[in-house]
C-alpha positions as CSV (number, residue, x, y, z in Angstrom):
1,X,-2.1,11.8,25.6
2,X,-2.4,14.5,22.9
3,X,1.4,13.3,21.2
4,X,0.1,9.8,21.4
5,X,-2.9,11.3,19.7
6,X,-1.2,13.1,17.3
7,X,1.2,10.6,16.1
8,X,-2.0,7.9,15.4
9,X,-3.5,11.1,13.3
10,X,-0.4,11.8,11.1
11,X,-0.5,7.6,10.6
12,X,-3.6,7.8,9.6
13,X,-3.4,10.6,7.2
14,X,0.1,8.9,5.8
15,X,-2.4,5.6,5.6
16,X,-5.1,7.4,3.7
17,X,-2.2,9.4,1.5
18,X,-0.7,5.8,0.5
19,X,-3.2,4.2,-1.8
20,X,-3.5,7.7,-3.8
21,X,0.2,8.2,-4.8
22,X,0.0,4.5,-5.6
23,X,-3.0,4.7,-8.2
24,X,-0.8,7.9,-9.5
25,X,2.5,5.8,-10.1
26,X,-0.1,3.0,-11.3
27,X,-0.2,4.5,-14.6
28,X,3.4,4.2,-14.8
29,X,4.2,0.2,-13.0
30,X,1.7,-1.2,-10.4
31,X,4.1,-0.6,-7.1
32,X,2.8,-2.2,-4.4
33,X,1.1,0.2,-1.5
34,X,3.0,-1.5,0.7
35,X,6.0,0.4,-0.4
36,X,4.5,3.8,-0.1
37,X,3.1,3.2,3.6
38,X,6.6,2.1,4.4
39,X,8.2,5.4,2.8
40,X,5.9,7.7,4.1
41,X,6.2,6.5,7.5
42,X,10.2,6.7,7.8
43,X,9.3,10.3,6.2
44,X,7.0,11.4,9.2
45,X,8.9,9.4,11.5
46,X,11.7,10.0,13.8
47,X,14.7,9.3,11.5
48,X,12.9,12.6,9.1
49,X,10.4,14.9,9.6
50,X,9.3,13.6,13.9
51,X,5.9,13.9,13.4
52,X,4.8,10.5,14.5
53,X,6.2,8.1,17.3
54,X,5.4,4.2,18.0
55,X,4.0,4.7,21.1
56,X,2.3,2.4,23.4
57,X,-1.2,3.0,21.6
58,X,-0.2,2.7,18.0
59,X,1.9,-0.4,18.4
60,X,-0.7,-2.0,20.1
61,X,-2.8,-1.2,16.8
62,X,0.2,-2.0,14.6
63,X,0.5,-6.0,16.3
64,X,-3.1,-6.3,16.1
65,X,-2.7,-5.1,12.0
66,X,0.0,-7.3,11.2
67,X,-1.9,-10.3,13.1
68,X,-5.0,-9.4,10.8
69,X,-2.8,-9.6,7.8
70,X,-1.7,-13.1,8.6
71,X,-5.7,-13.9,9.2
72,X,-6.4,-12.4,5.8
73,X,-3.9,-14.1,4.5
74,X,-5.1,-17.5,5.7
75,X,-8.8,-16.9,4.8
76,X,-7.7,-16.2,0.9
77,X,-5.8,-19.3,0.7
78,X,-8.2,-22.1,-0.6
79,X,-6.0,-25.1,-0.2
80,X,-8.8,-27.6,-2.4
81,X,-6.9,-25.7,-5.1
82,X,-3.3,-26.0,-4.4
83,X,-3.0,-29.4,-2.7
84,X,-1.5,-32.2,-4.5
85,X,1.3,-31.7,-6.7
86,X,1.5,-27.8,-6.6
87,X,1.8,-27.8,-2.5
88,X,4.3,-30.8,-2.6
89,X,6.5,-28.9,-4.8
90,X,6.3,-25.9,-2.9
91,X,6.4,-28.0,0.2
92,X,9.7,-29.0,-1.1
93,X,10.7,-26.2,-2.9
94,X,10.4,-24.0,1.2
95,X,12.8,-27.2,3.0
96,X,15.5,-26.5,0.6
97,X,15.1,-22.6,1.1
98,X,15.2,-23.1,4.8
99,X,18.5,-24.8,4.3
100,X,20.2,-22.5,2.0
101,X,19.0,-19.6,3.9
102,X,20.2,-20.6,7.2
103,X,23.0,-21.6,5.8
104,X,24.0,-18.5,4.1
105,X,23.0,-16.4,7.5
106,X,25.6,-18.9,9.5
107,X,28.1,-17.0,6.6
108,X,27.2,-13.9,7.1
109,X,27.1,-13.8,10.8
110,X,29.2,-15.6,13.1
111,X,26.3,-15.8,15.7
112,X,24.1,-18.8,15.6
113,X,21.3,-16.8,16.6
114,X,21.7,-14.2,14.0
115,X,22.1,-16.8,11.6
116,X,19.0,-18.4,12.0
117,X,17.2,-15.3,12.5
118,X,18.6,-13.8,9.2
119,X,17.9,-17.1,7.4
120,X,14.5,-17.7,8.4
121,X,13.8,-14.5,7.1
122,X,15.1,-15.0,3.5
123,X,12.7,-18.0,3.6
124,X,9.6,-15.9,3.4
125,X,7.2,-14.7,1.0
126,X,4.2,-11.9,1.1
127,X,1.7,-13.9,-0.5
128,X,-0.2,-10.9,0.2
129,X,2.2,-8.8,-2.7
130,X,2.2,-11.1,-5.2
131,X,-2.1,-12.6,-5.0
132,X,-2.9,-9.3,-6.1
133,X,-0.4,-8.5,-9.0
134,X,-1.6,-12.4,-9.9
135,X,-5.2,-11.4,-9.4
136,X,-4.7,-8.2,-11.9
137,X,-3.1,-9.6,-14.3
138,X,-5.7,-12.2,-15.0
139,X,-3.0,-15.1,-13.6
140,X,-4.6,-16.3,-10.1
141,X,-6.6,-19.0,-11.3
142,X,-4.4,-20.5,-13.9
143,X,-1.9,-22.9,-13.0
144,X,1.0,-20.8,-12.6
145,X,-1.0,-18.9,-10.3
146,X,-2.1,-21.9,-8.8
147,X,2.1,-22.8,-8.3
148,X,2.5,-19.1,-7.6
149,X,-0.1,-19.2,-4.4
150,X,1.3,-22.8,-3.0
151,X,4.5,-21.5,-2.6
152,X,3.6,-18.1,-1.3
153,X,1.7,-20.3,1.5
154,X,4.5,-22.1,2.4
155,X,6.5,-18.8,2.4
156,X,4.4,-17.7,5.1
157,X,3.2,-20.6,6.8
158,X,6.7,-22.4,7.2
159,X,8.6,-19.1,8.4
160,X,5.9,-19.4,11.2
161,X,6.8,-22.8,11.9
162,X,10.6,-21.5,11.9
163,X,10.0,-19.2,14.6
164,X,8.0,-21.1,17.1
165,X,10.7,-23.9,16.6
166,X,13.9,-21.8,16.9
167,X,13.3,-18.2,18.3
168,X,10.9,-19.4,21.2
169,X,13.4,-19.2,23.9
170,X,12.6,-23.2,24.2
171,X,14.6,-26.3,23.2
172,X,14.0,-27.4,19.7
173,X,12.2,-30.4,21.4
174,X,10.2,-28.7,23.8
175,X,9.3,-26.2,21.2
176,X,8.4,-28.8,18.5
177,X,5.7,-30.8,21.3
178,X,4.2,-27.6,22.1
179,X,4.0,-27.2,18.2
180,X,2.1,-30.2,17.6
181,X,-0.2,-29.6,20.8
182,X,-1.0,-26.3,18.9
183,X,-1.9,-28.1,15.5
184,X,-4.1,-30.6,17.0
185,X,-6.1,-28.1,18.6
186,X,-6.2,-25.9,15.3
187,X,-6.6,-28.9,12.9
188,X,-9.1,-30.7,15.5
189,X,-11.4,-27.1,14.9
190,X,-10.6,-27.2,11.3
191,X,-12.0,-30.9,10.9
192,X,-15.0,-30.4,13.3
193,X,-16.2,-26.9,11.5
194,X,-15.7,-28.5,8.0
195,X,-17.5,-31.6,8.9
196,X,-21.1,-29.8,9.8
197,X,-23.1,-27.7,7.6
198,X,-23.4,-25.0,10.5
199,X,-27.4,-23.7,9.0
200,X,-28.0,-21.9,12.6
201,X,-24.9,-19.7,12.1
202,X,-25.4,-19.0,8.3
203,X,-28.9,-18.0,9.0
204,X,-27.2,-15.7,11.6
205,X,-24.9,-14.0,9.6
206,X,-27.2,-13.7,6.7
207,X,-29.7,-12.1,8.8
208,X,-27.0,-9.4,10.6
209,X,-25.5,-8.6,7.2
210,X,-26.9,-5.6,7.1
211,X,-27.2,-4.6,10.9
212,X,-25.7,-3.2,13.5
213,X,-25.5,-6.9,14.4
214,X,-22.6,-7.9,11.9
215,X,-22.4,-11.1,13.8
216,X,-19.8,-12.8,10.4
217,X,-17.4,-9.7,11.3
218,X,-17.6,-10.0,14.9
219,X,-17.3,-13.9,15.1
220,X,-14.3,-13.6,12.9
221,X,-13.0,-10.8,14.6
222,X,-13.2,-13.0,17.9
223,X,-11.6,-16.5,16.5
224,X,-8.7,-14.6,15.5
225,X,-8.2,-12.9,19.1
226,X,-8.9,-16.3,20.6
227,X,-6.1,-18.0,18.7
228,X,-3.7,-15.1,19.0
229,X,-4.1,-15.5,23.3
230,X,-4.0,-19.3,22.6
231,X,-0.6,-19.0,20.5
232,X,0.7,-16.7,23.0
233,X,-0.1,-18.6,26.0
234,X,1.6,-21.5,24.4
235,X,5.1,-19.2,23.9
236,X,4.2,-19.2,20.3
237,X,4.4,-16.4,17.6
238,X,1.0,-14.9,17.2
239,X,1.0,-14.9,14.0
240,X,0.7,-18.7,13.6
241,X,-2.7,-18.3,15.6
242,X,-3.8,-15.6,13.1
243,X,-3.4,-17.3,10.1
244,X,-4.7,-20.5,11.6
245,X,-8.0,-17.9,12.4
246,X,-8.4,-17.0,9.1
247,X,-8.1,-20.9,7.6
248,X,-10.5,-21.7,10.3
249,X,-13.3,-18.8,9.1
250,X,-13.0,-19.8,5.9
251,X,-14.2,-23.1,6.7
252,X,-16.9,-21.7,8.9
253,X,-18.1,-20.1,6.2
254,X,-17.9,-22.3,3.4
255,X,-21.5,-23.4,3.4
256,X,-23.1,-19.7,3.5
257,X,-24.6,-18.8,-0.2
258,X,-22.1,-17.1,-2.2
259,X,-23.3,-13.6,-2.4
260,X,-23.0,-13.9,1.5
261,X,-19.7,-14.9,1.4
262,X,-18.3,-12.1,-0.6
263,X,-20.1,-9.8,1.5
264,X,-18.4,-10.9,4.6
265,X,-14.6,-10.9,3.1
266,X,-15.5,-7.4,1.8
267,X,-16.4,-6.4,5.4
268,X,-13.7,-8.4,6.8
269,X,-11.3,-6.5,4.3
270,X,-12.5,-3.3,5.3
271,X,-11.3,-4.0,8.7
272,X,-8.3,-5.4,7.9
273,X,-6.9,-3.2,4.9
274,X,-9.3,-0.3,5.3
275,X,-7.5,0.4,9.2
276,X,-5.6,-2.1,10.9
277,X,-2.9,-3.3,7.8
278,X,-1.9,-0.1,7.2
279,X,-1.4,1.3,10.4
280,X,1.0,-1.6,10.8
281,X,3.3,-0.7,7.4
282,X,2.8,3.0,8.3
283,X,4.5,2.1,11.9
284,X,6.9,-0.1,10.5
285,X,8.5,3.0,8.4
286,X,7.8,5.3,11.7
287,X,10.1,3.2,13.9
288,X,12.6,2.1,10.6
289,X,16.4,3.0,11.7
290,X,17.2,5.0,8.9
291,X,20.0,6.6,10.5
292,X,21.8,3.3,11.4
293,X,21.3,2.4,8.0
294,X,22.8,5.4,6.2
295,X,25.8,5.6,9.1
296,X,26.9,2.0,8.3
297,X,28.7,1.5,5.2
298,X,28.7,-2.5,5.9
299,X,24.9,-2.1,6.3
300,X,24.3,-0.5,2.8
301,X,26.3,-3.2,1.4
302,X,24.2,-6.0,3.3
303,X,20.7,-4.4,1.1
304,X,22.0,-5.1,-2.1
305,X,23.8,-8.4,-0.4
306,X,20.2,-9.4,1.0
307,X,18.0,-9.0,-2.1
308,X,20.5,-11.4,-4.3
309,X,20.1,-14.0,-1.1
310,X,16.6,-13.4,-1.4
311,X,16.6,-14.3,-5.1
312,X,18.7,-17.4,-4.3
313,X,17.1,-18.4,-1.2
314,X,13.9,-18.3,-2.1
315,X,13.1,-17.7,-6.0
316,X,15.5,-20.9,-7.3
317,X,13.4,-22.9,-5.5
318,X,10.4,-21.4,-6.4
319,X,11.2,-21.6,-9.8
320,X,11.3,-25.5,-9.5
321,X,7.6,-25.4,-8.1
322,X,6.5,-24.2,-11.3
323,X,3.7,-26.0,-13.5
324,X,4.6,-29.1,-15.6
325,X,5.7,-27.9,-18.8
326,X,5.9,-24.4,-17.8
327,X,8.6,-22.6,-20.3
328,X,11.9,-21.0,-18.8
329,X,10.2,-17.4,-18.7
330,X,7.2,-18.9,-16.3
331,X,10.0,-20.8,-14.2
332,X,11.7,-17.5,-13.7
333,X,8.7,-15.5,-13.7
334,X,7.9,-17.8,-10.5
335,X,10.8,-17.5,-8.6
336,X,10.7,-13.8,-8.9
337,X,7.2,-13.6,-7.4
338,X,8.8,-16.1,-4.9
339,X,11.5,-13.7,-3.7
340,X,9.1,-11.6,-2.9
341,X,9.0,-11.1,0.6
342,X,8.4,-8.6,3.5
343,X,5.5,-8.5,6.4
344,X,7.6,-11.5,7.8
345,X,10.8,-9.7,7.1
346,X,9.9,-6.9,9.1
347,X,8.9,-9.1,12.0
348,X,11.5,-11.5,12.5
349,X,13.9,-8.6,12.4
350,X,12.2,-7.1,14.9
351,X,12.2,-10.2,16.9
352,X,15.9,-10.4,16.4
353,X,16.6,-6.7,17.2
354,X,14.0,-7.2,20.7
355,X,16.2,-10.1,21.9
356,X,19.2,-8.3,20.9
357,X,20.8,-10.8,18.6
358,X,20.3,-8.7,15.2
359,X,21.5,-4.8,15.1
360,X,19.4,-2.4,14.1
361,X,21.2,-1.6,11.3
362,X,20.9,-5.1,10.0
363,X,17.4,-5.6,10.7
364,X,16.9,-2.4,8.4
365,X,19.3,-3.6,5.4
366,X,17.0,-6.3,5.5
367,X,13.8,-4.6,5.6
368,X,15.1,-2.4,3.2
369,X,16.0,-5.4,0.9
370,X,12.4,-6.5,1.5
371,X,11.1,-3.5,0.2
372,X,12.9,-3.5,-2.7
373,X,11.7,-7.1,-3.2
374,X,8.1,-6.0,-3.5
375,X,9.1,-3.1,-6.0
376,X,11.0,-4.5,-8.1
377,X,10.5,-8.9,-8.5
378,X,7.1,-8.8,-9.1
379,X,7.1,-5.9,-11.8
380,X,10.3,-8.0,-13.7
381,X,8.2,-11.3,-13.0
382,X,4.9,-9.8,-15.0
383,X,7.1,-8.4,-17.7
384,X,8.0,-12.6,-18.1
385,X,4.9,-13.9,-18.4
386,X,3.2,-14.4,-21.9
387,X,0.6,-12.0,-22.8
388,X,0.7,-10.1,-20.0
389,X,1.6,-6.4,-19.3
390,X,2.9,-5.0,-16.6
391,X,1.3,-2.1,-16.3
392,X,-1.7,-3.3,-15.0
393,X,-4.5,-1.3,-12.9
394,X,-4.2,-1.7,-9.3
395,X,-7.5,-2.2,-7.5
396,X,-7.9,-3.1,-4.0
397,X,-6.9,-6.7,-2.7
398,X,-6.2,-8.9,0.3
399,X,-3.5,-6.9,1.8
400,X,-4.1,-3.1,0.6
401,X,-1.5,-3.5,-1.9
402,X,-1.5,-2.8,-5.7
């Protein structure tokens, strides 16, 4: 009980550590937190200093942070803003990823599982990165931003879709009814909580806000667990449920005042990125296999190999989402911030290491290309755009990252 303990206390010092070192290298380039949460964990982990372990208790925390992420992630999107041409582009834009990257995993590996598992995972984008270098750099509500968020959406939603059709365990038919059962129940909420004004309930949470009630936090709080155990009942990732939770609270609370509604996602954010998040990143560098990356000279060679399939998997056709008229710069700009790409990164690999299709030392040349992803793309992607510097201030956003 004390290691157990222990090893949640030296995550949560690494977690409060993390955004400090960031704001310190933020005067230099605005590197994402995520990296440092990631770094710091493999440094207290096992594969360097052994001061913290995954065990039972902190993964359990660590799934319920990366399912919060994927709420967060959902409740930011407003999709009033990027439907129309901007999602069918990026609608578009994520199909022909998902070819080239499965096809470019069926390359690599000579394993149809691994394949697919290695090419889903070059489809995906962490929206949650790249909203709050946009947000910074005064690009979120323009229309590249508007591009930019559409496709990092359909980096995150589709990957979802990936895995609950092919790495379910059921046949692709089977898999794609139980898919659709899922979305009718999750659309048929949508539909219903968008169509009433809900008056009772924003009375509620107006009057809680400043309680020990917190009814917004805990009704939110609660959809998200109740579509998690829905998802997983079905034998579907749980992270489809969690981002469907977060789409759903948005609507919910669409009618309360304004003032109310930034209250909430600022309480709702300090339960996400203020605990949960970051204990997920912090564990995902405690149990990273740095030794089977560093003993594998084929697995060094994949990191490098993995961020240029990154770039064309992902950022070419990102680039063609890109606003009418956009210059070359913005196009390139976009499918930089497109390549972007990690919470999904890390668990699909995991996925793919749990079944044993993936080896550990390929799930972390992947990871590892993730995480160069996030330091590097969205840094060159800023430097593109007109008018804007990259050295920009962090400040805190939807997924504790600068």
């Amino acid at each position: 009980m004390l290691e157990d303990v222990t090893s949640l206390l030296v995550i949560s010092a690494v977690a409060v550590a993390a955004p400090a070192l960031a704001r310190l290298a933020g005067k230099v380039a605005p590197i994402p937190i995520v990296v440092f949460e990631i770094l710091l964990g493999i440094a207290v982990g096992p594969s360097i200093l052994g001061w913290a372990t995954a065990n039972d208790h902190v993964e359990l925390l660590s799934e319920f942070g990366l399912a919060m992420l994927f709420f967060m992630a959902g409740n930011e999107i407003d999709f009033s803003q990027i439907s129309g041409r901007p999602l069918r582009r990026a609608s578009i834009g994520w199909v022909g990823s998902l070819v080239l990257g499965i096809g470019i995993g069926l390359l690599l590996f000579p394993s149809m599982e691994a394949g697919f598992i290695v090419g889903i995972a070059l489809t995906t984008t962490a929206l949650g990165t790249i909203m709050p270098v946009l947000r910074d750099a005064g690009q979120l509500t323009t229309k590249f931003g508007t591009s930019a968020i559409a496709v990092g959406a359909l980096g995150e939603f589709g990957p979802l879709l990936a895995i609950s059709l092919f790495l379910s365990g059921r046949r692709p038919a089977e898999a794609l009814v139980v898919v659709i059962v899922f979305a009718v129940i999750t659309v048929g909420a949508i539909l219903v909580a968008s169509r009433r004004r809900h008056a009772r309930l924003h009375r509620l949470v107006t009057a809680t806000l400043h309680t020990s009630g917190q009814f917004a936090v805990r009704i939110a709080l609660f959809v998200v667990i109740a579509l998690v155990t829905l998802s997983i009942a079905m034998g579907l990732d749980m992270l489809l449920g969690a981002f469907a939770a977060g789409v759903l609270s948005r609507v919910v609370l669409r009618g309360a005042s304004k003032g109310d509604r930034h209250l909430v996602e600022s309480k709702l954010e300090a339960v996400a990125f203020g605990f949960l998040v970051p204990i997920f990143f912090v564990t995902t560098g405690v149990t990273f296999d740095l030794a089977a990356l560093v003993s594998s000279t084929t697995a060094l060679l994949l990191v490098p190999a993995f961020l240029v399939a990154l770039l064309v998997v992902r950022g070419i056709p990102g680039a063609f989402a890109a606003p009418h008229g956009a210059a070359v710069r913005q196009r390139v700009s976009l499918g930089l911030f497109s390549a972007t790409g990690l919470p999904l990164i890390v668990a699909i690999t995991g996925i793919g290491v749990t079944e044993g299709v993936l080896s550990a030392a390929t799930a972390a040349a992947l990871v590892g290309a993730g995480m160069l992803s996030c330091l590097l793309f969205p840094l060159t992607a800023l430097s593109l755009l007109p008018g804007v510097s990259p050295r920009v201030k962090p400040k805190a956003s939807m997924d504790g990252e600068a």
